[in-house]
PDBQT receptor file of N, H, CA, C and O in Angstrom, charges set to zero:
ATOM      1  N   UNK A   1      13.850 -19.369  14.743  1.00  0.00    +0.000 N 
ATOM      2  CA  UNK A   1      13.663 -17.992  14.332  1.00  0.00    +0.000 C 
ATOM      3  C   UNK A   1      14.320 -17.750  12.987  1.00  0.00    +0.000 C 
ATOM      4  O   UNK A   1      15.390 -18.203  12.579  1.00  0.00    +0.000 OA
ATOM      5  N   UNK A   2      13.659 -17.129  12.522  1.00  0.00    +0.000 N 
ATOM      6  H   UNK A   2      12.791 -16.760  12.853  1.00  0.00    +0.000 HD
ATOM      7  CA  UNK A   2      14.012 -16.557  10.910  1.00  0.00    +0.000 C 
ATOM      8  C   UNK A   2      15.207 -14.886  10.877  1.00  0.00    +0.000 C 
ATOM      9  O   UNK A   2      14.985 -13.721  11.206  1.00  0.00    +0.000 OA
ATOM     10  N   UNK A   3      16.161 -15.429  10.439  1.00  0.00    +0.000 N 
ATOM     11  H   UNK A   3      16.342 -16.375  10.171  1.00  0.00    +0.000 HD
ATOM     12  CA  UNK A   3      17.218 -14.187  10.121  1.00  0.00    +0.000 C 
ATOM     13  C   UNK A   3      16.774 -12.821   9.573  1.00  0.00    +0.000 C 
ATOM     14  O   UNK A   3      16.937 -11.695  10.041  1.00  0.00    +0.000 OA
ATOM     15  N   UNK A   4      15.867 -13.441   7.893  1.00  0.00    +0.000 N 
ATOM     16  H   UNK A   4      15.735 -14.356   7.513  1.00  0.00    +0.000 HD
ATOM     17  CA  UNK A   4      15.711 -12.845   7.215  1.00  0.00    +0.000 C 
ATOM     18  C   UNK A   4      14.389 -11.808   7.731  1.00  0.00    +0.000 C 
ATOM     19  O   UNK A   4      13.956 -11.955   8.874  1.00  0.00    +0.000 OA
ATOM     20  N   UNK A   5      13.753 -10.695   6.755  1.00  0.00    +0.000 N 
ATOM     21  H   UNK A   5      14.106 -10.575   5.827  1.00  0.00    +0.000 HD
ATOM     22  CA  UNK A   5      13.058 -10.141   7.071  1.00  0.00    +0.000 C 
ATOM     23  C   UNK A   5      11.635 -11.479   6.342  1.00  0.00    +0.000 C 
ATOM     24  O   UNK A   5      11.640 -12.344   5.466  1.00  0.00    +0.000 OA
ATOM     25  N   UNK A   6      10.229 -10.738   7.710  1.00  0.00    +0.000 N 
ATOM     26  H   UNK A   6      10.226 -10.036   8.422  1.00  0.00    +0.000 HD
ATOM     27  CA  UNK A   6       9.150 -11.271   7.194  1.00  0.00    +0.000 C 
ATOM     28  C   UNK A   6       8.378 -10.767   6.068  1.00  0.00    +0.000 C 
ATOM     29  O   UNK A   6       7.484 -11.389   5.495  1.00  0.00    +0.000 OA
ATOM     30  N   UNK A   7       8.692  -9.873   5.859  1.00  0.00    +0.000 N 
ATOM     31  H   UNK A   7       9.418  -9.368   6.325  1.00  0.00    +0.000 HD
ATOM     32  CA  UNK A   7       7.554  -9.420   4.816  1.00  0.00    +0.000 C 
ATOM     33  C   UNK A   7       8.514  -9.075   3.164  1.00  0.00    +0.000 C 
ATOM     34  O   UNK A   7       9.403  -8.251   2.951  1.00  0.00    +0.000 OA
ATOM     35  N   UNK A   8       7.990  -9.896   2.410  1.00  0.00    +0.000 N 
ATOM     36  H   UNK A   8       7.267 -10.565   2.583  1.00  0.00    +0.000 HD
ATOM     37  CA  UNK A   8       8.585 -10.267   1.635  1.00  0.00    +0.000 C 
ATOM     38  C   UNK A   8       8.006  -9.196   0.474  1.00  0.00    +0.000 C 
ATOM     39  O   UNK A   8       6.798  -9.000   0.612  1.00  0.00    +0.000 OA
ATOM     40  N   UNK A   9       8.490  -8.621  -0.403  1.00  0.00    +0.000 N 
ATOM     41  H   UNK A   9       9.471  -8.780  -0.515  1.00  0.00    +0.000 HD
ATOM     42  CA  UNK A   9       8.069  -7.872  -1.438  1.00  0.00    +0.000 C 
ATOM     43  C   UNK A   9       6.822  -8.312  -2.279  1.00  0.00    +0.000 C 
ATOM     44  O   UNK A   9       6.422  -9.476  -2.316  1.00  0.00    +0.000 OA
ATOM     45  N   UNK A  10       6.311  -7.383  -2.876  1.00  0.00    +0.000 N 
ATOM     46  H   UNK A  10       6.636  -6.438  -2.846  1.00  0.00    +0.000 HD
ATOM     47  CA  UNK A  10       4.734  -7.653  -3.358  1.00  0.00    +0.000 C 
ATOM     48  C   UNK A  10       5.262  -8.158  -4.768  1.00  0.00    +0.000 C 
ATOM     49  O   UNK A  10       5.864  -7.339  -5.463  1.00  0.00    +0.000 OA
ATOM     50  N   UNK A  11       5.072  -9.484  -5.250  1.00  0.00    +0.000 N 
ATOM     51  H   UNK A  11       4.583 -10.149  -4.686  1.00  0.00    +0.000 HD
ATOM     52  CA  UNK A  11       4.755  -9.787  -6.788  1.00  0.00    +0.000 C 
ATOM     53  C   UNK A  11       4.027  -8.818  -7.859  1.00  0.00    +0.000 C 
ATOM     54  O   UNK A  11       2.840  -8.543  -7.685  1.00  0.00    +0.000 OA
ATOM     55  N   UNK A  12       4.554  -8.435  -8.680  1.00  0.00    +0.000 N 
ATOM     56  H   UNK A  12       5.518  -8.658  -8.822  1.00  0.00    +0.000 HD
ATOM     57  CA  UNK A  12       3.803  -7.574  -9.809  1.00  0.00    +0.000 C 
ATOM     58  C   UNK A  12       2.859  -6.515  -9.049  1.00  0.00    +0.000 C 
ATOM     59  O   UNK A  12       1.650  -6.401  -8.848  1.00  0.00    +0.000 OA
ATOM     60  N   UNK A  13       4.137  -5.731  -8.699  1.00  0.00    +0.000 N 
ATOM     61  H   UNK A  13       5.119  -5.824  -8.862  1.00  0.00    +0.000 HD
ATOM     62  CA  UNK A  13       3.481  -4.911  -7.290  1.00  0.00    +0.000 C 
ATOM     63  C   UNK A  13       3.797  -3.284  -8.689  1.00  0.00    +0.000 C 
ATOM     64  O   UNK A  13       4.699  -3.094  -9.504  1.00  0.00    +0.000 OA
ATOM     65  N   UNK A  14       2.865  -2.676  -8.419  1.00  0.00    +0.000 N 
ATOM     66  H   UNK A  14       2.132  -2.830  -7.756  1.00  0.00    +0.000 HD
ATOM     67  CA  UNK A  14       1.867  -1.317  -9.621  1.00  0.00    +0.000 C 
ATOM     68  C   UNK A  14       2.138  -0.192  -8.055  1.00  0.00    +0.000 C 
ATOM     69  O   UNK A  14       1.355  -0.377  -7.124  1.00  0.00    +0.000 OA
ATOM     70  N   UNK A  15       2.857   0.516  -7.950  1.00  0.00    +0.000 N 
ATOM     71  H   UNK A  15       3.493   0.666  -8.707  1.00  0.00    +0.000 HD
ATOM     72  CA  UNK A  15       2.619   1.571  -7.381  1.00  0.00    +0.000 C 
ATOM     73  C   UNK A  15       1.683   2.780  -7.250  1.00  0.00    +0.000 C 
ATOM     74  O   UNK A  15       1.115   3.283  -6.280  1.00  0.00    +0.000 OA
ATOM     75  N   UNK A  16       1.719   3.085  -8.603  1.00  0.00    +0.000 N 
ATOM     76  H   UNK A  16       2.180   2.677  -9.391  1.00  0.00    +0.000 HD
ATOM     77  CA  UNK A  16       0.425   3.866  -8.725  1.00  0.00    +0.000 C 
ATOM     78  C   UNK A  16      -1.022   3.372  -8.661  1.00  0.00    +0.000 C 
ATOM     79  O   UNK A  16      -1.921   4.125  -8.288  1.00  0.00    +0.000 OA
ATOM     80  N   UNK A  17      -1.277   1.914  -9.081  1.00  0.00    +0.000 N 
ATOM     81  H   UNK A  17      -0.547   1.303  -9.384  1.00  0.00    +0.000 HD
ATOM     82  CA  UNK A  17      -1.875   1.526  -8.804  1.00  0.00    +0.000 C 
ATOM     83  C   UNK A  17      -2.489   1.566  -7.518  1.00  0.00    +0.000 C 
ATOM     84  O   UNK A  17      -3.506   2.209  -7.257  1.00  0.00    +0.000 OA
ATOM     85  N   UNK A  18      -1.524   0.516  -6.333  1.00  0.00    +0.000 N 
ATOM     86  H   UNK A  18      -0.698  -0.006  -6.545  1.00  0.00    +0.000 HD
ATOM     87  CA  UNK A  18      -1.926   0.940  -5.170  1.00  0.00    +0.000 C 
ATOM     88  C   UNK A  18      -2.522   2.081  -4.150  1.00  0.00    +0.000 C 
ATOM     89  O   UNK A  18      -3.280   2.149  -3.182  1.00  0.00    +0.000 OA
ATOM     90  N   UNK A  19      -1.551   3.096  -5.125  1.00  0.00    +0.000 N 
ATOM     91  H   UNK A  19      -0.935   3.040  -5.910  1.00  0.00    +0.000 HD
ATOM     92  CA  UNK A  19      -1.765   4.833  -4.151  1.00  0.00    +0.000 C 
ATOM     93  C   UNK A  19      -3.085   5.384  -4.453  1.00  0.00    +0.000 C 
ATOM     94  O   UNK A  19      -3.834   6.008  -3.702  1.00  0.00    +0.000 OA
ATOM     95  N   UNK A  20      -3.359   4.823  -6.514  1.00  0.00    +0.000 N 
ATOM     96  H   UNK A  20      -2.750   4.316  -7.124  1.00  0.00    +0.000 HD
ATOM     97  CA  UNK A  20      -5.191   5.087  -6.411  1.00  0.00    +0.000 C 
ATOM     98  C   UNK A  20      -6.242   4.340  -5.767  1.00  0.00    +0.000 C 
ATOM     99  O   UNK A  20      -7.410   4.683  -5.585  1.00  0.00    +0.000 OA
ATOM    100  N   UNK A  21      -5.445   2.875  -5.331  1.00  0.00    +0.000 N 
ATOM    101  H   UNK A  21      -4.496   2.596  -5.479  1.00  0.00    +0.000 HD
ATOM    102  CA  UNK A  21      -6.703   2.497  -4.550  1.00  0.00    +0.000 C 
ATOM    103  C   UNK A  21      -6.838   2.679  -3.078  1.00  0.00    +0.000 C 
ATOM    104  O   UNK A  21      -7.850   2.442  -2.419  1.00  0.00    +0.000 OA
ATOM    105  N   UNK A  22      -5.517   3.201  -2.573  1.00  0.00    +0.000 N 
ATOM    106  H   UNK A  22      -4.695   3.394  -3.109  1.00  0.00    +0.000 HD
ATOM    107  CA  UNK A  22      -5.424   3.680  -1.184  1.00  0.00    +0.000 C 
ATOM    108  C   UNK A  22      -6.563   5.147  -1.104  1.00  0.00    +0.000 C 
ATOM    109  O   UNK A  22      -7.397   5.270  -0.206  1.00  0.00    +0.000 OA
ATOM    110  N   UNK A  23      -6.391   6.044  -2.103  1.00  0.00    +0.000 N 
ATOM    111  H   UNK A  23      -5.714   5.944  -2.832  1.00  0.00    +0.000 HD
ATOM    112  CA  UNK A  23      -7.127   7.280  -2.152  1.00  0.00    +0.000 C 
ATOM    113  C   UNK A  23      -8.670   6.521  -2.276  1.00  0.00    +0.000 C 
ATOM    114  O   UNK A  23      -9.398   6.754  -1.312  1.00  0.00    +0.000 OA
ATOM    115  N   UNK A  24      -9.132   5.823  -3.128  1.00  0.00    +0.000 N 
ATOM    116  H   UNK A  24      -8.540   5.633  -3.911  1.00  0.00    +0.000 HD
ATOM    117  CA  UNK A  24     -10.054   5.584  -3.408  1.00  0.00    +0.000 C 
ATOM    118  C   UNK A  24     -10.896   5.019  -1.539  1.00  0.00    +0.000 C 
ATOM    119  O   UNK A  24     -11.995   5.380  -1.117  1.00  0.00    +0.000 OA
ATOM    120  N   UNK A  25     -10.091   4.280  -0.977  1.00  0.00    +0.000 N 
ATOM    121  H   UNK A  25      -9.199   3.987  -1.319  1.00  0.00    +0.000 HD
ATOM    122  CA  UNK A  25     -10.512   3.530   0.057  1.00  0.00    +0.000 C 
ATOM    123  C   UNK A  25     -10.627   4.637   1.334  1.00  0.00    +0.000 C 
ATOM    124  O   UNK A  25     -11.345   4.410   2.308  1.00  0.00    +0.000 OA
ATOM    125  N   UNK A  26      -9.644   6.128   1.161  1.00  0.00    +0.000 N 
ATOM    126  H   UNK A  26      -9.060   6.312   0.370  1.00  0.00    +0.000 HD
ATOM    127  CA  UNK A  26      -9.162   7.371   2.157  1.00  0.00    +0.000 C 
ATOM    128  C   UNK A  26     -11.030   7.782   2.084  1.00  0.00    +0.000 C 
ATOM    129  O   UNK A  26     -11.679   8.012   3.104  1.00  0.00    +0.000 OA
ATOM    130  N   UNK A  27     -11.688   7.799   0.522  1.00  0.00    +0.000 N 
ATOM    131  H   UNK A  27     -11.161   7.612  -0.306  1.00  0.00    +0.000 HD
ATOM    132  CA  UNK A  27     -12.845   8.840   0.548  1.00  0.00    +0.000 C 
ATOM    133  C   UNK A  27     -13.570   8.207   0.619  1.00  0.00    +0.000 C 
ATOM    134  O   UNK A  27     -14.669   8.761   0.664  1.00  0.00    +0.000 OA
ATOM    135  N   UNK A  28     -13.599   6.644   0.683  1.00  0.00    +0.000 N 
ATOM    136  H   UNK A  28     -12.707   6.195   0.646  1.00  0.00    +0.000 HD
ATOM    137  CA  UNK A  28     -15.237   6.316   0.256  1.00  0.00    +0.000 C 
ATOM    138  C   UNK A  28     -15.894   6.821   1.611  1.00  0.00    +0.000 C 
ATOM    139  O   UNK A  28     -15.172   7.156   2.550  1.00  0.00    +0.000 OA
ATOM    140  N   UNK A  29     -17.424   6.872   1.702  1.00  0.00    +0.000 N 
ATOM    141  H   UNK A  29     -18.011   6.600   0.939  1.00  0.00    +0.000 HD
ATOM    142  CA  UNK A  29     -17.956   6.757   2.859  1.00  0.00    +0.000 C 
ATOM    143  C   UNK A  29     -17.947   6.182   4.315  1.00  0.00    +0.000 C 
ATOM    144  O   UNK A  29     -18.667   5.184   4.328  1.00  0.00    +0.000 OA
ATOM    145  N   UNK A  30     -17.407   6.433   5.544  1.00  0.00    +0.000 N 
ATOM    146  H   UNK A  30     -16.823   7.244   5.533  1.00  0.00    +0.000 HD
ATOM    147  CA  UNK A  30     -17.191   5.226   6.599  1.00  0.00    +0.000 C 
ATOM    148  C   UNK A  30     -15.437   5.250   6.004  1.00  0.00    +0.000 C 
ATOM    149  O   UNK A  30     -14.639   4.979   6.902  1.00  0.00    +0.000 OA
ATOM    150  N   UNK A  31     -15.148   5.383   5.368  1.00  0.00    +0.000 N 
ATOM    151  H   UNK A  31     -15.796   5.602   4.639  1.00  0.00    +0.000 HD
ATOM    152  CA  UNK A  31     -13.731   4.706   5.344  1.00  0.00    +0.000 C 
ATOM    153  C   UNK A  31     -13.513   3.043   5.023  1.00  0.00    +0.000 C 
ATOM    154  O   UNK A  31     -14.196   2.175   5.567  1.00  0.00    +0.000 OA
ATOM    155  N   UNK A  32     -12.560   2.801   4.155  1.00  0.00    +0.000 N 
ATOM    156  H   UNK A  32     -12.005   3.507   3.714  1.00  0.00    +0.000 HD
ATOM    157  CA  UNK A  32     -12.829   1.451   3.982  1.00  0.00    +0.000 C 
ATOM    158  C   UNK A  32     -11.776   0.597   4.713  1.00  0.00    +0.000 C 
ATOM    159  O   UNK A  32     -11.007   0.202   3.837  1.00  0.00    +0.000 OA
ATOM    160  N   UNK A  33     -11.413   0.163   5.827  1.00  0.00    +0.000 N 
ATOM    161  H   UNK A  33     -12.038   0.483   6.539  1.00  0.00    +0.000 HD
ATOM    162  CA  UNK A  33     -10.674   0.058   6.583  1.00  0.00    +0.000 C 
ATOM    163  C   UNK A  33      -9.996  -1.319   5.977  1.00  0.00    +0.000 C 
ATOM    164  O   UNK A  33      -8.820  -1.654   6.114  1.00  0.00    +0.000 OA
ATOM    165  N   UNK A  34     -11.237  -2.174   5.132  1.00  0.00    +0.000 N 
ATOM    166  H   UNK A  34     -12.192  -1.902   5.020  1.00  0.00    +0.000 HD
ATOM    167  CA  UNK A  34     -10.002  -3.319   4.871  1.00  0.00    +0.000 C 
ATOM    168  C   UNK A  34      -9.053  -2.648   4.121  1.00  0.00    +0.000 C 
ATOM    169  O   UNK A  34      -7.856  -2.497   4.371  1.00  0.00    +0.000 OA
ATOM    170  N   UNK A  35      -9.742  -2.235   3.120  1.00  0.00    +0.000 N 
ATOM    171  H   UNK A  35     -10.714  -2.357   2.918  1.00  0.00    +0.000 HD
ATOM    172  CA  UNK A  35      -8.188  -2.127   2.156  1.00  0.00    +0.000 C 
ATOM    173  C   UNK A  35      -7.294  -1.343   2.099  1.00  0.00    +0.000 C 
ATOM    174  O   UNK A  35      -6.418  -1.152   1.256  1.00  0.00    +0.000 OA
ATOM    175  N   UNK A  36      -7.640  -0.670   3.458  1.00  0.00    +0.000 N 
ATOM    176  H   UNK A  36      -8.352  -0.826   4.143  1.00  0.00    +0.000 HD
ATOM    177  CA  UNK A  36      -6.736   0.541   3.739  1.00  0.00    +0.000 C 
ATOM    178  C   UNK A  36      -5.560  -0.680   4.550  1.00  0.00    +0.000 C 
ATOM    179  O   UNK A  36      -4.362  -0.667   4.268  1.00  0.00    +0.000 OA
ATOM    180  N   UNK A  37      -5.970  -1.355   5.237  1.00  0.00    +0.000 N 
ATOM    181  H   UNK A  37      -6.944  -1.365   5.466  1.00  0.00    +0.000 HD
ATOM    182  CA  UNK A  37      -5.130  -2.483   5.965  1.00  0.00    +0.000 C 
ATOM    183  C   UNK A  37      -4.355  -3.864   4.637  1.00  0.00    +0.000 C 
ATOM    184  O   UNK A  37      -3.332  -4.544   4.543  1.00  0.00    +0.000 OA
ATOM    185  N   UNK A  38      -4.935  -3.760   4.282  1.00  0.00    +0.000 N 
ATOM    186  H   UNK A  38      -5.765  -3.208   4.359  1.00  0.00    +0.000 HD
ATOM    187  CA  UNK A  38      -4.617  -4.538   3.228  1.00  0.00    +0.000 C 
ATOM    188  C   UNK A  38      -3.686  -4.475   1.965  1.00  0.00    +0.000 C 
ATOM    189  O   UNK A  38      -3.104  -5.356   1.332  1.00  0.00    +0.000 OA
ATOM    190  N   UNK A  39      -3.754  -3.201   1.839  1.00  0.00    +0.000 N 
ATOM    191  H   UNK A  39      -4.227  -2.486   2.353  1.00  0.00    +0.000 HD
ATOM    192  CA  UNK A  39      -2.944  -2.285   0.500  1.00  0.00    +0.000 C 
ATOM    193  C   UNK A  39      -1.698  -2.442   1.837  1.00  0.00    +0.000 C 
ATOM    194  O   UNK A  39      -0.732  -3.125   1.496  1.00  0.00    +0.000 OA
ATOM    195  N   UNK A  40      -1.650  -1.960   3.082  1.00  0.00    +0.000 N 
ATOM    196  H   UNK A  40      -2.435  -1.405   3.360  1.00  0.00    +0.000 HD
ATOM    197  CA  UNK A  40      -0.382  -1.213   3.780  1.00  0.00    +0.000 C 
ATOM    198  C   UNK A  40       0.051  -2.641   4.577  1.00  0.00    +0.000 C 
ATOM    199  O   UNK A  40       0.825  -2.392   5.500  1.00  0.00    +0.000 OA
ATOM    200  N   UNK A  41      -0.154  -3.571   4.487  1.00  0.00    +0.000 N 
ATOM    201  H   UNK A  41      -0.783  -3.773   3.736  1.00  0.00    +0.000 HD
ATOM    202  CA  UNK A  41       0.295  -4.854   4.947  1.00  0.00    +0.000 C 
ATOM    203  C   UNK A  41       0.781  -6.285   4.211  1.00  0.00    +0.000 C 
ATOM    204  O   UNK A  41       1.286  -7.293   4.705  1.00  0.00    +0.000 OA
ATOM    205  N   UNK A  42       0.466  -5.997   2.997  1.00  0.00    +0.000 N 
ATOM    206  H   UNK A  42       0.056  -5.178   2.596  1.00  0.00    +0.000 HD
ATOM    207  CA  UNK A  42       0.644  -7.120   1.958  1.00  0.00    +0.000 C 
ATOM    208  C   UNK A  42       2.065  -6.764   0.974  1.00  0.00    +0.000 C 
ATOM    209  O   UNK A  42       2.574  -7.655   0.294  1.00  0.00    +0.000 OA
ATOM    210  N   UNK A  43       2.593  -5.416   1.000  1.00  0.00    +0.000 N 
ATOM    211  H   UNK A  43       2.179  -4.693   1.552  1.00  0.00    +0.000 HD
ATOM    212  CA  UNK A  43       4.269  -4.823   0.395  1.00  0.00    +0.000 C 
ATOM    213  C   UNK A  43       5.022  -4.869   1.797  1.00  0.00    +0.000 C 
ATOM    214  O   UNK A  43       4.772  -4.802   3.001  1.00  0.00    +0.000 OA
ATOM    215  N   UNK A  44       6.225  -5.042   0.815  1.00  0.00    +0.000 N 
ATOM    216  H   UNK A  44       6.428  -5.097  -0.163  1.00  0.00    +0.000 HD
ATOM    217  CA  UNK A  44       7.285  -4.791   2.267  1.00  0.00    +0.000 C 
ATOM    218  C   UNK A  44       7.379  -3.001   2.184  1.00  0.00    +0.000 C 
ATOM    219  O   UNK A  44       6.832  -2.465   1.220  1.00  0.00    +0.000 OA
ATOM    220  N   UNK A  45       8.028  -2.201   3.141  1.00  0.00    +0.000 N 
ATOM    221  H   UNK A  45       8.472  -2.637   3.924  1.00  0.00    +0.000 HD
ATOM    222  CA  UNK A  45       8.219  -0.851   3.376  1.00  0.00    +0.000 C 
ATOM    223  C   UNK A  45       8.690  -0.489   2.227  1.00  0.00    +0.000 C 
ATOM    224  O   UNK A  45       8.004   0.435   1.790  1.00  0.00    +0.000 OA
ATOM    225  N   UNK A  46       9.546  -0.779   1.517  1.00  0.00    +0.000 N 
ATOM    226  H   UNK A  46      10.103  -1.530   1.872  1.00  0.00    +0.000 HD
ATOM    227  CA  UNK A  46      10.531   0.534   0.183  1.00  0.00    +0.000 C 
ATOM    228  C   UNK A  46       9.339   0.440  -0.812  1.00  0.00    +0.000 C 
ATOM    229  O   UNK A  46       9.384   1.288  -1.703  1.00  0.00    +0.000 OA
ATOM    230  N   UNK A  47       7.777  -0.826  -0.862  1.00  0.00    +0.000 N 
ATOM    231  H   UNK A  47       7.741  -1.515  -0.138  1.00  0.00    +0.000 HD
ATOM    232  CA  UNK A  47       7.306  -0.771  -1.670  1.00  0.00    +0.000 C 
ATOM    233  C   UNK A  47       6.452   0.466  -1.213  1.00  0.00    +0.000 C 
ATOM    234  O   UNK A  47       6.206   1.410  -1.962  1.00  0.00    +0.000 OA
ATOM    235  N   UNK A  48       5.893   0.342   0.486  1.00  0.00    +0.000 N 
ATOM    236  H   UNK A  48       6.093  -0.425   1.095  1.00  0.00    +0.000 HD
ATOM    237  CA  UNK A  48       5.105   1.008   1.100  1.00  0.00    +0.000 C 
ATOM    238  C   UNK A  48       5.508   2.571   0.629  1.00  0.00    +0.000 C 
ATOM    239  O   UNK A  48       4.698   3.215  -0.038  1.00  0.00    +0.000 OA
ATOM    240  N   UNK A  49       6.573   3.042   0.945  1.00  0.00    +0.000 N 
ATOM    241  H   UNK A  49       7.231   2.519   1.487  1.00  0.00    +0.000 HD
ATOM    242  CA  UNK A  49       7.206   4.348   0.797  1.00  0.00    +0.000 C 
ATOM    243  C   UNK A  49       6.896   4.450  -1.056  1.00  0.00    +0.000 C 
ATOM    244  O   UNK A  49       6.332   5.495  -1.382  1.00  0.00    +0.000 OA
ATOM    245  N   UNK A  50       7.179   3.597  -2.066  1.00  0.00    +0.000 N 
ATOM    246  H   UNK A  50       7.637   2.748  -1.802  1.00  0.00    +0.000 HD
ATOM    247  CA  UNK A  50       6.715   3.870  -3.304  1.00  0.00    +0.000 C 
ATOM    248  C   UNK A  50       5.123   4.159  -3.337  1.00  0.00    +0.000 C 
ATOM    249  O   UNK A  50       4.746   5.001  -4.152  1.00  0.00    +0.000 OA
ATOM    250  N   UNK A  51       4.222   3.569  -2.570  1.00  0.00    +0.000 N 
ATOM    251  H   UNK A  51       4.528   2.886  -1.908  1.00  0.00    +0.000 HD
ATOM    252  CA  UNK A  51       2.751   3.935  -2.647  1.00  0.00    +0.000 C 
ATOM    253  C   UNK A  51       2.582   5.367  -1.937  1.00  0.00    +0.000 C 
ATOM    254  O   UNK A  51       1.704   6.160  -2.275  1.00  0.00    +0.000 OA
ATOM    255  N   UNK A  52       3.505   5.610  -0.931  1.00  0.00    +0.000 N 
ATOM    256  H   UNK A  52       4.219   4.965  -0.657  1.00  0.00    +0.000 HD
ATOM    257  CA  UNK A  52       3.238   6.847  -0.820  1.00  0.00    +0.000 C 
ATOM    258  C   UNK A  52       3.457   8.238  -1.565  1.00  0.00    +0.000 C 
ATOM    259  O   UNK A  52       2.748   9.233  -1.716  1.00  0.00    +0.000 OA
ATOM    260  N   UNK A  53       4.668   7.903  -1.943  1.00  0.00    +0.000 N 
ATOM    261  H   UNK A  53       5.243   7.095  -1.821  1.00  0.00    +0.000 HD
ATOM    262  CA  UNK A  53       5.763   9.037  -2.989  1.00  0.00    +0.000 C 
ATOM    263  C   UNK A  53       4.026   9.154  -4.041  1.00  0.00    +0.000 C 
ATOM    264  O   UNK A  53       3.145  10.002  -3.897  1.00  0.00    +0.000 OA
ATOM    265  N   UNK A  54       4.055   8.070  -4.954  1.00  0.00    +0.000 N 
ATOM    266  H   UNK A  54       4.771   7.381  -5.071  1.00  0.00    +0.000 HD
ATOM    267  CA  UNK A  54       2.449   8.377  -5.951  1.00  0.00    +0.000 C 
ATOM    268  C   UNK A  54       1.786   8.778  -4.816  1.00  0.00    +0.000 C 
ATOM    269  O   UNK A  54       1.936   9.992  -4.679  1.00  0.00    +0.000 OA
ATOM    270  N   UNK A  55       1.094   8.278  -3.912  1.00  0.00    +0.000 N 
ATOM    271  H   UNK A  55       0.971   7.291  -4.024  1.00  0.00    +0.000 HD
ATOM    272  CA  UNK A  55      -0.327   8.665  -3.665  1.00  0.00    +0.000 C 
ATOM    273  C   UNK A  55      -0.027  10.611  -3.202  1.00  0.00    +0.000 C 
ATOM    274  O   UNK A  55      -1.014  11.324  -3.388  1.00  0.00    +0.000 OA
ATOM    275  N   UNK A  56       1.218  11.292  -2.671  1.00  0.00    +0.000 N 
ATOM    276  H   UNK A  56       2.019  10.714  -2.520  1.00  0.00    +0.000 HD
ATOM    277  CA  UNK A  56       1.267  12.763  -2.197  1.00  0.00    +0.000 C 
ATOM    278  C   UNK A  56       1.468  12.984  -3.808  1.00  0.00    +0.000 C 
ATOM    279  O   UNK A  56       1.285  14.138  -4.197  1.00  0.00    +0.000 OA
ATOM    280  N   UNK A  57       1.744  12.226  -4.562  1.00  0.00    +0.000 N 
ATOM    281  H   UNK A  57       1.892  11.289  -4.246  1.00  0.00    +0.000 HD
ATOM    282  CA  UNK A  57       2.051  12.665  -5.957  1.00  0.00    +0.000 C 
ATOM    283  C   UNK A  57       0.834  13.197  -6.900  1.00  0.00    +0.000 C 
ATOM    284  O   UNK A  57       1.076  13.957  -7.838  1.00  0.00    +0.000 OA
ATOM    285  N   UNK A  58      -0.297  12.821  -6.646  1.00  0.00    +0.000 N 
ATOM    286  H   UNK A  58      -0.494  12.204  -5.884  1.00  0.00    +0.000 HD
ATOM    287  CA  UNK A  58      -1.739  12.622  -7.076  1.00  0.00    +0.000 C 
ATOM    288  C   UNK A  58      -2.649  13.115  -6.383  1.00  0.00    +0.000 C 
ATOM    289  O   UNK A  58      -3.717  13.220  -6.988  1.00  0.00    +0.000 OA
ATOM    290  N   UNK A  59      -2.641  13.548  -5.079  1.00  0.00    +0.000 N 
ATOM    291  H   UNK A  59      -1.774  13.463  -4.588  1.00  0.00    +0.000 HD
ATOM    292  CA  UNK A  59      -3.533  14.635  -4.425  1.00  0.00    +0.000 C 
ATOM    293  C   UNK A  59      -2.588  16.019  -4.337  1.00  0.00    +0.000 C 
ATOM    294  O   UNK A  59      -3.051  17.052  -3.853  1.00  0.00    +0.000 OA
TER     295      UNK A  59
């Protein structure tokens, strides 16, 4: 078993970036469920909480 945490911080990780493509994926039609899973599973949390702070920042 591993001590450390699993989810390791995102490389050349764009916050705002992310939060516009989270919005972008919130409206498309159907919902776009990968990258709604994908944007929120690939950062560790303090990055997660930075995509959120932009994305309430921008709607």
């Amino acid at each position: 078993l591993s001590d450390g945490a699993t989810v390791k911080p995102l490389a050349n990780f764009n916050a705002e970036k992310e939060a516009a493509e989270l919005d972008h994926a919130l409206k498309v039609k159907g919902l776009d469920e990968h990258t709604l899973i994908d944007i929120l599973t690939r950062c560790s949390n303090a990055q997660r909480q930075d995509i959120a702070f932009h994305y309430e920042r921008s709607t």
